[in-house]
N, CA, C and O atoms as a Tinker XYZ file with bonds, in Angstrom:
   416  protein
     1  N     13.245000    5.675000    4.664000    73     2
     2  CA    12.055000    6.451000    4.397000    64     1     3
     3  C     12.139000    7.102000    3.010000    63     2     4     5
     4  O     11.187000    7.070000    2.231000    81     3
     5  N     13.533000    7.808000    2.672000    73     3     6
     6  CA    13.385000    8.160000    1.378000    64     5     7
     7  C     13.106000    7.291000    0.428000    63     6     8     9
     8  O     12.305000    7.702000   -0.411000    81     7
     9  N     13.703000    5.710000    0.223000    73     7    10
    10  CA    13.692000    4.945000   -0.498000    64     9    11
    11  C     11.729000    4.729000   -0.672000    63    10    12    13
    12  O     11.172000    4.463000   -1.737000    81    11
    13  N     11.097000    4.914000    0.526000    73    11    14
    14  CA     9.563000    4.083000    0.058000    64    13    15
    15  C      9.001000    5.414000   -0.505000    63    14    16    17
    16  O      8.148000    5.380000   -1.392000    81    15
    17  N      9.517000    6.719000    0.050000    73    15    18
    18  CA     8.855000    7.859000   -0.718000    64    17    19
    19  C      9.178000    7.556000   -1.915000    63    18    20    21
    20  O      8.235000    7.279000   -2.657000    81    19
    21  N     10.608000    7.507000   -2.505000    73    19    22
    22  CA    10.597000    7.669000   -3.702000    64    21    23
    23  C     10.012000    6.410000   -4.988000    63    22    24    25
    24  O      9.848000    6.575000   -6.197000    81    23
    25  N      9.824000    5.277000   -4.210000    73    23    26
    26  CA     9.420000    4.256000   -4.943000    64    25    27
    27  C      7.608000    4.465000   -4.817000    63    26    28    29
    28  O      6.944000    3.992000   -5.739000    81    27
    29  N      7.076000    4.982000   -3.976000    73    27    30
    30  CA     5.871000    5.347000   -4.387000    64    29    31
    31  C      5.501000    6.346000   -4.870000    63    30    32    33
    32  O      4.323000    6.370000   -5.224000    81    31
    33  N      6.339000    7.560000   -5.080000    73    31    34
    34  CA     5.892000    8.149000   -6.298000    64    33    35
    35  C      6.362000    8.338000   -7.722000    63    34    36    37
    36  O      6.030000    9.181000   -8.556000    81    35
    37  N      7.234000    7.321000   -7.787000    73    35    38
    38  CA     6.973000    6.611000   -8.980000    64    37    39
    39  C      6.196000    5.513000   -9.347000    63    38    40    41
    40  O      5.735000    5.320000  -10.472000    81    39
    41  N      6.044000    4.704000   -8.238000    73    39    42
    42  CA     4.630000    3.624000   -8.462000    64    41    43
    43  C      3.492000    4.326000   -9.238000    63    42    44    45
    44  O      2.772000    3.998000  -10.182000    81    43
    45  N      3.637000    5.579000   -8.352000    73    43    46
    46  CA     2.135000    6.290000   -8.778000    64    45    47
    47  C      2.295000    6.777000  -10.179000    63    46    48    49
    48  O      1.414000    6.468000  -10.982000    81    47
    49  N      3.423000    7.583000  -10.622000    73    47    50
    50  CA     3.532000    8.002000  -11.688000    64    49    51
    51  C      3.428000    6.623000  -13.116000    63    50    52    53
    52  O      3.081000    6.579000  -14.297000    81    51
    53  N      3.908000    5.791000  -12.190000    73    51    54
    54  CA     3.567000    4.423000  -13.360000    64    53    55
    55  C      2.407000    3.997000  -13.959000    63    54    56    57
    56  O      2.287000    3.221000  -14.907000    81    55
    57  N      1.068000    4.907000  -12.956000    73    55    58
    58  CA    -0.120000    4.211000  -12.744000    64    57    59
    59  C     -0.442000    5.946000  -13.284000    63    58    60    61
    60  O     -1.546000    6.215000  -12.810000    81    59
    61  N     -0.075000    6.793000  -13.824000    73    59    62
    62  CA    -0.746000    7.871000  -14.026000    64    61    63
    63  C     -0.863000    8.645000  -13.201000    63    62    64    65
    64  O     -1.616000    9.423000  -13.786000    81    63
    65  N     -0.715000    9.047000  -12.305000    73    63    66
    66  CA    -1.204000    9.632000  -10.753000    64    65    67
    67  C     -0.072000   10.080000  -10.178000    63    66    68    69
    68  O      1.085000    9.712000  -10.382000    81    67
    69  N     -0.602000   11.131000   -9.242000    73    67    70
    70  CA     0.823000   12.178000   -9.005000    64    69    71
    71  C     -0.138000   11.897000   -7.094000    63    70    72    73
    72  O     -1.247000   12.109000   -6.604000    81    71
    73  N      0.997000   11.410000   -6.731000    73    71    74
    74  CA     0.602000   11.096000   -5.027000    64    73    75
    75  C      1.404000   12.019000   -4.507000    63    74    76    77
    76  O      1.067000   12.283000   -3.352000    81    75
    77  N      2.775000   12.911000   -5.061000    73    75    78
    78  CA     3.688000   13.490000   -4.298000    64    77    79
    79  C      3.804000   13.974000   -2.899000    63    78    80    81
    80  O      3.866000   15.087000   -2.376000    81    79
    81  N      3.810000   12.551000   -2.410000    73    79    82
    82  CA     4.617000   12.155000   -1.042000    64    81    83
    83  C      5.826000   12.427000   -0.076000    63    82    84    85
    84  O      6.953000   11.999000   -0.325000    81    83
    85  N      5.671000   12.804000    0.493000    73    83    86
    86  CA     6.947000   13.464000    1.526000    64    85    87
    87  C      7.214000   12.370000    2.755000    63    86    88    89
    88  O      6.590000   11.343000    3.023000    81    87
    89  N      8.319000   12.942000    3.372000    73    87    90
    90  CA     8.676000   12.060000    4.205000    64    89    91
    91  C      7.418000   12.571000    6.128000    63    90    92    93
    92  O      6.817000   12.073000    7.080000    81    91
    93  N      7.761000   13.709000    5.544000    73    91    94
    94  CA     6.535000   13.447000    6.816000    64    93    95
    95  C      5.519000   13.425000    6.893000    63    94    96    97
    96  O      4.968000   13.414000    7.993000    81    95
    97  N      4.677000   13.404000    5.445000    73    95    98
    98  CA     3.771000   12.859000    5.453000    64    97    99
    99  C      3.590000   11.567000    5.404000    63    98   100   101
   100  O      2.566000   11.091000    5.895000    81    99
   101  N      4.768000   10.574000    4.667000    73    99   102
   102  CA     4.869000    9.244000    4.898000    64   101   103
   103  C      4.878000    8.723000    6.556000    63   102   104   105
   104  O      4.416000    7.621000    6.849000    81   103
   105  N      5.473000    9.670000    7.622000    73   103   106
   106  CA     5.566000    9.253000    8.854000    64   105   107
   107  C      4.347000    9.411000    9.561000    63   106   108   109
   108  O      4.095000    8.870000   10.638000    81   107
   109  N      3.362000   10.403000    8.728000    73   107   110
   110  CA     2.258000   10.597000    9.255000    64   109   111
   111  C      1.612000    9.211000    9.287000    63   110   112   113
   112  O      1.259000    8.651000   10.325000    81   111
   113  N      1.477000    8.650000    7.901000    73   111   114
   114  CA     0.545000    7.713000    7.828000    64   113   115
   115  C      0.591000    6.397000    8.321000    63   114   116   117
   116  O     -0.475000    5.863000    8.626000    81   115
   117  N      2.263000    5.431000    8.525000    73   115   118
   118  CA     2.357000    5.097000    9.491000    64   117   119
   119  C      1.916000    5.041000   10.556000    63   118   120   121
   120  O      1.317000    4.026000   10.913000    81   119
   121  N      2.144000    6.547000   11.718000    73   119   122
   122  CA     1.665000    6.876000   12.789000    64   121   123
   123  C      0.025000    6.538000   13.098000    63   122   124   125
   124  O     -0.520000    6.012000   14.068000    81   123
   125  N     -0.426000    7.002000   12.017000    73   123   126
   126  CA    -2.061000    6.687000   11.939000    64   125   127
   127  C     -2.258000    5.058000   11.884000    63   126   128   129
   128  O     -3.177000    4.629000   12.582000    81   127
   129  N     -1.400000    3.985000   11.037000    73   127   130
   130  CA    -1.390000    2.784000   10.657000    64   129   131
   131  C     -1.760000    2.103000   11.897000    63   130   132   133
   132  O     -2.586000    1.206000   12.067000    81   131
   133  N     -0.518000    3.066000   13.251000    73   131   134
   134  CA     0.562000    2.768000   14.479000    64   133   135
   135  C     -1.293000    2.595000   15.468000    63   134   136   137
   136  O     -1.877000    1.561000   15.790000    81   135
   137  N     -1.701000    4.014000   15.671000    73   135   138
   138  CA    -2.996000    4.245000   16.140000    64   137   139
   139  C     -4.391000    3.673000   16.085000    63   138   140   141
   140  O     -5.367000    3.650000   16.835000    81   139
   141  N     -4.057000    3.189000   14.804000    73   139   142
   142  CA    -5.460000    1.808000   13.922000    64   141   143
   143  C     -5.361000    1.119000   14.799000    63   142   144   145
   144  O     -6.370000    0.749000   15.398000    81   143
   145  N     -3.789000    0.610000   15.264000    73   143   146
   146  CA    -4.056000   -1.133000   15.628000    64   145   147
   147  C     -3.942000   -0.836000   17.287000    63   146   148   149
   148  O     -3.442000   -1.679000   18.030000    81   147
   149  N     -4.476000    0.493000   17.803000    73   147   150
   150  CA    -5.212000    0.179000   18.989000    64   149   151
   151  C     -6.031000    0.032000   19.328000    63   150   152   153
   152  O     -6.423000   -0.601000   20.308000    81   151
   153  N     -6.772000    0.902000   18.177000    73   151   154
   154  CA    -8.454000    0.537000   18.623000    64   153   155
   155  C     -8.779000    0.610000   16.911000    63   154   156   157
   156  O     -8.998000    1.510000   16.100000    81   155
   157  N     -8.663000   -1.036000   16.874000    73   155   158
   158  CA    -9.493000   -1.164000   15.324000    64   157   159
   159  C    -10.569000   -1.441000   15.162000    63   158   160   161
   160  O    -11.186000   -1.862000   16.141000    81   159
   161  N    -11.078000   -1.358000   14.207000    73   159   162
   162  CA   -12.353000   -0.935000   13.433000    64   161   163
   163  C    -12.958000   -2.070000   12.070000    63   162   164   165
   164  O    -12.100000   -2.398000   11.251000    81   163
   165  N    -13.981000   -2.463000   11.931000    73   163   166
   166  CA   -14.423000   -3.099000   10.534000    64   165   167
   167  C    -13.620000   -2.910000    9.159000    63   166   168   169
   168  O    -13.112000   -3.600000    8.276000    81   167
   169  N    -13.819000   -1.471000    9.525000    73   167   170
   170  CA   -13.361000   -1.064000    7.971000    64   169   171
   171  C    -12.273000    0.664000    8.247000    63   170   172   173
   172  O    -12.362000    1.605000    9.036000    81   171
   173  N    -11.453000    0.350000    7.242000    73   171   174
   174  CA   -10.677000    1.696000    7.717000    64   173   175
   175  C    -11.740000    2.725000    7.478000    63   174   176   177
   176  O    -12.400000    2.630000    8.513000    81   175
   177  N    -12.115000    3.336000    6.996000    73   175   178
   178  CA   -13.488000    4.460000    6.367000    64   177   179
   179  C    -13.948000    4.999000    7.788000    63   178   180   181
   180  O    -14.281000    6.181000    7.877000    81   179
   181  N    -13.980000    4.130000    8.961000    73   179   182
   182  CA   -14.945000    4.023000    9.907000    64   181   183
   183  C    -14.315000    5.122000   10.744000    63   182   184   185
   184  O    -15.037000    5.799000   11.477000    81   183
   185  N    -12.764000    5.375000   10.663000    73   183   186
   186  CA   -12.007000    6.036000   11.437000    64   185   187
   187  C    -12.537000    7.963000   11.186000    63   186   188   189
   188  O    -12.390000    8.887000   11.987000    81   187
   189  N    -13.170000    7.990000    9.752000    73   187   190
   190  CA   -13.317000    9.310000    9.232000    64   189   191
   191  C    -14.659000    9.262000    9.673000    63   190   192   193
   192  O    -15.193000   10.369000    9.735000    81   191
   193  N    -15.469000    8.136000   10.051000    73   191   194
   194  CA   -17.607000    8.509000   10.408000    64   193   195
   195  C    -17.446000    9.758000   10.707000    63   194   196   197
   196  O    -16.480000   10.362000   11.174000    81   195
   197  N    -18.726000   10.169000   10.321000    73   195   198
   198  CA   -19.538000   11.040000   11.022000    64   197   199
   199  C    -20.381000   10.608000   12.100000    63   198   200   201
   200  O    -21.125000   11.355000   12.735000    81   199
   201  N    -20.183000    8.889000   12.357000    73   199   202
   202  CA   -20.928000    8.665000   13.418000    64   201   203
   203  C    -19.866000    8.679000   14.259000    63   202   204   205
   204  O    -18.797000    8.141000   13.972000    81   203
   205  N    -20.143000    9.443000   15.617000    73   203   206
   206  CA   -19.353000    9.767000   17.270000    64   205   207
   207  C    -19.104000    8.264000   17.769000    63   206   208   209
   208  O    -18.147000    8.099000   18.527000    81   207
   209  N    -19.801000    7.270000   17.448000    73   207   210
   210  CA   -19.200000    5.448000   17.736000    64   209   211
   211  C    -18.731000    5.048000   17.220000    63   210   212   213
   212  O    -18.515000    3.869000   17.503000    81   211
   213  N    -18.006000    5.701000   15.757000    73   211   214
   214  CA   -16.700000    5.362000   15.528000    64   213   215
   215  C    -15.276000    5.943000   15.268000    63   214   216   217
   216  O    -14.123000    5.547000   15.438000    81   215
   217  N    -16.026000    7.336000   14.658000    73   215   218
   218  CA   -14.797000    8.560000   14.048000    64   217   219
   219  C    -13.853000    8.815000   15.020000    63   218   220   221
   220  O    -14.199000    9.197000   16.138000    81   219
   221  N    -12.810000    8.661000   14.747000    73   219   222
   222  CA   -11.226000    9.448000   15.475000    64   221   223
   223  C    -11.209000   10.411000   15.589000    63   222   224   225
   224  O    -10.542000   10.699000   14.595000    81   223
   225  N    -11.503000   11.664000   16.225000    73   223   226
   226  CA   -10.682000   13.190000   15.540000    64   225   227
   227  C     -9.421000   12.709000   15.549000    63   226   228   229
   228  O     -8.970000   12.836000   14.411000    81   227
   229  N     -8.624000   12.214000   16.282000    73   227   230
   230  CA    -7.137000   12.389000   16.495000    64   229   231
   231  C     -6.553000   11.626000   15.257000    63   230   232   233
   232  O     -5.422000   11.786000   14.799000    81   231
   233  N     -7.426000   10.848000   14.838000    73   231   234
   234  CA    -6.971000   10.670000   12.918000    64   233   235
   235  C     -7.655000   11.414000   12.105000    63   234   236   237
   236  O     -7.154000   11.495000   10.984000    81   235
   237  N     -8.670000   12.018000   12.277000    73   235   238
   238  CA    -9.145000   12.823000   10.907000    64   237   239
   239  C     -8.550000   14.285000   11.494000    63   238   240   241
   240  O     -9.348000   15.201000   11.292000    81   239
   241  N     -7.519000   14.624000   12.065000    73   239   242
   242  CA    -6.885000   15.854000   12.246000    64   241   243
   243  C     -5.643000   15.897000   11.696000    63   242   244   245
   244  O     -4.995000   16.920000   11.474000    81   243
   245  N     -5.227000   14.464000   11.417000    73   243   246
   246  CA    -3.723000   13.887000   10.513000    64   245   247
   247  C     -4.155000   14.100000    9.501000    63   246   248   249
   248  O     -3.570000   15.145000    9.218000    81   247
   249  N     -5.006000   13.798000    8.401000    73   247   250
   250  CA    -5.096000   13.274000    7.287000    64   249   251
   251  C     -6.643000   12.990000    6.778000    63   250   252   253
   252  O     -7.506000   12.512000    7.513000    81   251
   253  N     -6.841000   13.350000    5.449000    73   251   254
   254  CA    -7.957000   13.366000    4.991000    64   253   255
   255  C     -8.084000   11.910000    4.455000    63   254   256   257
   256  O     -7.081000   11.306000    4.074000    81   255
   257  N     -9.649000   11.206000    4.420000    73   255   258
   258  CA    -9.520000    9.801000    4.164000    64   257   259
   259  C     -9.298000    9.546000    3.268000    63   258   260   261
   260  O     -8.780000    8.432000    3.192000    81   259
   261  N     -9.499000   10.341000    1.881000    73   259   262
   262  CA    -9.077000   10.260000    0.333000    64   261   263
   263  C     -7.514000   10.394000    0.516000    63   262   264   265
   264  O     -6.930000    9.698000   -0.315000    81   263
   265  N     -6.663000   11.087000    1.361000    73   263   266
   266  CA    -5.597000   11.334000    1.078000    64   265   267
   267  C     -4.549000    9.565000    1.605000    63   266   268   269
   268  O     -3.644000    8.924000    1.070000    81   267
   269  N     -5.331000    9.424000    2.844000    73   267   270
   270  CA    -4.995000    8.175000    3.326000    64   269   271
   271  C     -4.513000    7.490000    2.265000    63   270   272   273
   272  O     -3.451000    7.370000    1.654000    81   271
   273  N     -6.501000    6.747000    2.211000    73   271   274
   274  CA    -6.680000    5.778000    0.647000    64   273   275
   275  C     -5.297000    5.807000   -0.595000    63   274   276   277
   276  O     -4.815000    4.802000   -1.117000    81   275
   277  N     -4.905000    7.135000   -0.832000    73   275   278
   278  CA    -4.585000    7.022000   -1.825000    64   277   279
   279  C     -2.696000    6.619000   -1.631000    63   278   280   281
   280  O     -1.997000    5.955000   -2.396000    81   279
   281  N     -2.334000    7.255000   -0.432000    73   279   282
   282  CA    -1.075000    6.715000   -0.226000    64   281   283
   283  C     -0.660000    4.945000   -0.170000    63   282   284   285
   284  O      0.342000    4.411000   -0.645000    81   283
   285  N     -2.006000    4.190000    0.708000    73   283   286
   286  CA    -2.132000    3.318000    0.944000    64   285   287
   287  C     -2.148000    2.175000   -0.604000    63   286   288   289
   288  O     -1.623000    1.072000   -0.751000    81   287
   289  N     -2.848000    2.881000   -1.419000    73   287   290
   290  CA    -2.884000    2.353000   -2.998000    64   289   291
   291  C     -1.558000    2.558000   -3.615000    63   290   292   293
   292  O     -1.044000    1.848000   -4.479000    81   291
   293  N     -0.981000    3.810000   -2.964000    73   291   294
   294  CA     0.481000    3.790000   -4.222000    64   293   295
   295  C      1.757000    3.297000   -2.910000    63   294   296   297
   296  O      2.915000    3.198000   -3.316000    81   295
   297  N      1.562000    3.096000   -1.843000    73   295   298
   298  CA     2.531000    2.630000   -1.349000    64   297   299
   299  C      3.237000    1.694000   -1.530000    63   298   300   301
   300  O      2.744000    0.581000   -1.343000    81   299
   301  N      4.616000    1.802000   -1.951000    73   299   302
   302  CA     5.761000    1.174000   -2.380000    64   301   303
   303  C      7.116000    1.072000   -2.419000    63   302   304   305
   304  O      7.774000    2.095000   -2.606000    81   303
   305  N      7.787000   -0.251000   -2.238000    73   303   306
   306  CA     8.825000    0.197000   -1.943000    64   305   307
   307  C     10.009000   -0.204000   -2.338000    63   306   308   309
   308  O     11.142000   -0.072000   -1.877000    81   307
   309  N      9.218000   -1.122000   -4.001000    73   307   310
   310  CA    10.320000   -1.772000   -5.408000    64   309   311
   311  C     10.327000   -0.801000   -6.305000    63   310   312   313
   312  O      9.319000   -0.095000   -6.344000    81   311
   313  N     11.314000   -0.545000   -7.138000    73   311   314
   314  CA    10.972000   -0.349000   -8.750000    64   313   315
   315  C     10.579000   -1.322000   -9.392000    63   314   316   317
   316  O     11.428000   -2.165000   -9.679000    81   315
   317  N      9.586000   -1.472000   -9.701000    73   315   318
   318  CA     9.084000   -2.629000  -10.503000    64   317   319
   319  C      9.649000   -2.538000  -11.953000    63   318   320   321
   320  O      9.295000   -3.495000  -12.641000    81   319
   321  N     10.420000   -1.650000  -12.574000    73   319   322
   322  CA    10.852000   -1.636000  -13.858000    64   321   323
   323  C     12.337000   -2.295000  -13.695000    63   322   324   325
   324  O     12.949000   -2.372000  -14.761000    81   323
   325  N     13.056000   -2.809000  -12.479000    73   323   326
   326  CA    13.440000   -3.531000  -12.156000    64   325   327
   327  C     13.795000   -4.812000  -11.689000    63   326   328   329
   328  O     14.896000   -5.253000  -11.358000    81   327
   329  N     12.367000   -5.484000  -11.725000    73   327   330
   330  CA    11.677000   -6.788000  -11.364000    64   329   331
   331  C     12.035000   -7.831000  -12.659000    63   330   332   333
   332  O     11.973000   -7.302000  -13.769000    81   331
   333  N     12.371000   -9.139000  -12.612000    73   331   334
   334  CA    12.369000  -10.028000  -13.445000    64   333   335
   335  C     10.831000   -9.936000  -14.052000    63   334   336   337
   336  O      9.915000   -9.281000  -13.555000    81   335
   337  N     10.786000  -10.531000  -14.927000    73   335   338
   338  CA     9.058000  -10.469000  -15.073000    64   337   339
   339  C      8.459000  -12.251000  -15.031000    63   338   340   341
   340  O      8.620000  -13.315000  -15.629000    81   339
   341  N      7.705000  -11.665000  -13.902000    73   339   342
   342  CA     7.071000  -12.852000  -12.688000    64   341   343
   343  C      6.269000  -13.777000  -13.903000    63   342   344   345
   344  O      5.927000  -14.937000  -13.672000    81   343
   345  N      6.065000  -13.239000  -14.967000    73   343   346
   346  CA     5.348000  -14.493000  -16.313000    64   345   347
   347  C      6.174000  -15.613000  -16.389000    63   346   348   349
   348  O      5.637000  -16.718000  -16.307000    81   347
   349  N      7.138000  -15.547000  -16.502000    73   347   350
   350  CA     7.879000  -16.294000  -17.144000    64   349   351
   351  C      8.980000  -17.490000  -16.182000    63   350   352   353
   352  O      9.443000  -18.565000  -16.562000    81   351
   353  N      9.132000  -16.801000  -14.880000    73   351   354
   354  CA     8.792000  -17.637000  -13.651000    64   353   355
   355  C      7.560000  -18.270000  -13.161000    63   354   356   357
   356  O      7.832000  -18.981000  -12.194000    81   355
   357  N      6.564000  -18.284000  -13.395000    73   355   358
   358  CA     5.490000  -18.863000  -13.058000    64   357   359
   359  C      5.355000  -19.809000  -14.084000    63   358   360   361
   360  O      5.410000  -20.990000  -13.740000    81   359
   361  N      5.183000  -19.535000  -15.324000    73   359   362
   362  CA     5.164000  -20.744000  -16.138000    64   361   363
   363  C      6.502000  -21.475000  -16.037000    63   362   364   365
   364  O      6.303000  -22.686000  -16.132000    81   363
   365  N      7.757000  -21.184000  -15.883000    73   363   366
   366  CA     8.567000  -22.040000  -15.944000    64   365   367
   367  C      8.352000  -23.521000  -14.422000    63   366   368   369
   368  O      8.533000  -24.732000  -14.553000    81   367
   369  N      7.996000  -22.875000  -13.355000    73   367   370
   370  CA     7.587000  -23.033000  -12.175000    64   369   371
   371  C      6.572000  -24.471000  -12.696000    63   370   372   373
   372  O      6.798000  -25.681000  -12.675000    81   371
   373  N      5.363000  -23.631000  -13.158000    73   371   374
   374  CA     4.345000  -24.828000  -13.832000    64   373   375
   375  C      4.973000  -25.660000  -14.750000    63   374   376   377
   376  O      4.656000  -26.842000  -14.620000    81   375
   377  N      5.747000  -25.421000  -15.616000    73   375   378
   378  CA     6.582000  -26.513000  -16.604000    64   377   379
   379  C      7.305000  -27.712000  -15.638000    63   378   380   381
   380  O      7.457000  -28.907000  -15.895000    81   379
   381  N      7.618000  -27.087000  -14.660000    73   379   382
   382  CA     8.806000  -28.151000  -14.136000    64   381   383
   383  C      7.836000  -28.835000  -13.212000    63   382   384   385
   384  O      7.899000  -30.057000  -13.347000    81   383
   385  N      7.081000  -28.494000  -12.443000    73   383   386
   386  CA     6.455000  -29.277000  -11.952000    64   385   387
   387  C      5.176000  -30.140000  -12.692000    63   386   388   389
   388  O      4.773000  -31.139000  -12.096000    81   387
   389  N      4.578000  -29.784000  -13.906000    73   387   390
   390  CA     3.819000  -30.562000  -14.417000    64   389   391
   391  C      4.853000  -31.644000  -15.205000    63   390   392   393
   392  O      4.323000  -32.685000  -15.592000    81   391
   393  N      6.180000  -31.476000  -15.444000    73   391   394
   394  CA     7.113000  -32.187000  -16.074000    64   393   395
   395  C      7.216000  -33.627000  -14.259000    63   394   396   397
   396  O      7.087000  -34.851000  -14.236000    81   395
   397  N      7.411000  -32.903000  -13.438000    73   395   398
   398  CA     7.600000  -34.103000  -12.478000    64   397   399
   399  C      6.430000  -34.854000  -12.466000    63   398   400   401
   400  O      6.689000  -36.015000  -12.785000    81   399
   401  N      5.041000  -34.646000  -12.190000    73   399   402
   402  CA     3.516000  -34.820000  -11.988000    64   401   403
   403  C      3.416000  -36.042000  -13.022000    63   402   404   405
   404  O      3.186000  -37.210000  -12.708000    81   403
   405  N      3.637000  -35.542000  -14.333000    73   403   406
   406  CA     3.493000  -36.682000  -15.333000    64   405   407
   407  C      4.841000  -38.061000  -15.586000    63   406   408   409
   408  O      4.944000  -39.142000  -16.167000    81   407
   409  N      5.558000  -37.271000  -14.844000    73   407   410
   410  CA     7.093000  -38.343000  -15.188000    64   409   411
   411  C      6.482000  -39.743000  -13.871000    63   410   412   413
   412  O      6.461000  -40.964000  -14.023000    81   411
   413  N      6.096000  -38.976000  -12.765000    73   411   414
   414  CA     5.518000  -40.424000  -12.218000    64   413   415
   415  C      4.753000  -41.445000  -12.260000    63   414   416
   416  O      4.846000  -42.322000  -11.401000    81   415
């Protein structure tokens, strides 16, 4: 748990944005994730209605839907300043196989 806290708020800080994430709020949102997939819905949004045929209280008493959204956007759980950079595998990827494609 510490590891995805701390890789998403640096995701976020990578992206400009200060998500400062905790661990129980990370367990919160999970839990809510846990609760979605009993009784799901079209669209997540639907869980916060103001219409009574779809809104949760027992999720909009966890968590505000902007606050959701936004964990859900910076959730992470690489350092990406650690990552090979995926350019240069992909074209090599395309080199070798357009190298087989034409050799036949």
């Amino acid at each position: 748990m510490n590891l995805i806290v701390e890789q998403s708020n640096l995701y976020a800080s990578q992206h400009h944005a200060n998500l400062d994430l905790t661990i129980e709020e990370l367990k919160a949102f999970f839990g809510l994730l846990i609760v979605m997939g009993f009784n799901k819905l079209p669209s997540l949004r639907l869980y916060w209605s103001k219409d009574l045929n779809f809104a949760s209280q027992r999720i909009m008493d966890v968590m505000p839907l902007k606050r959701f959204l936004k964990i859900l956007r910076f959730l992470h759980l690489n350092d990406n300043t650690r990552m090979p950079l995926m350019k240069y595998y992909l074209m090599k990827d395309f080199y070798c196989f357009e190298r087989n494609v034409n050799s036949n």
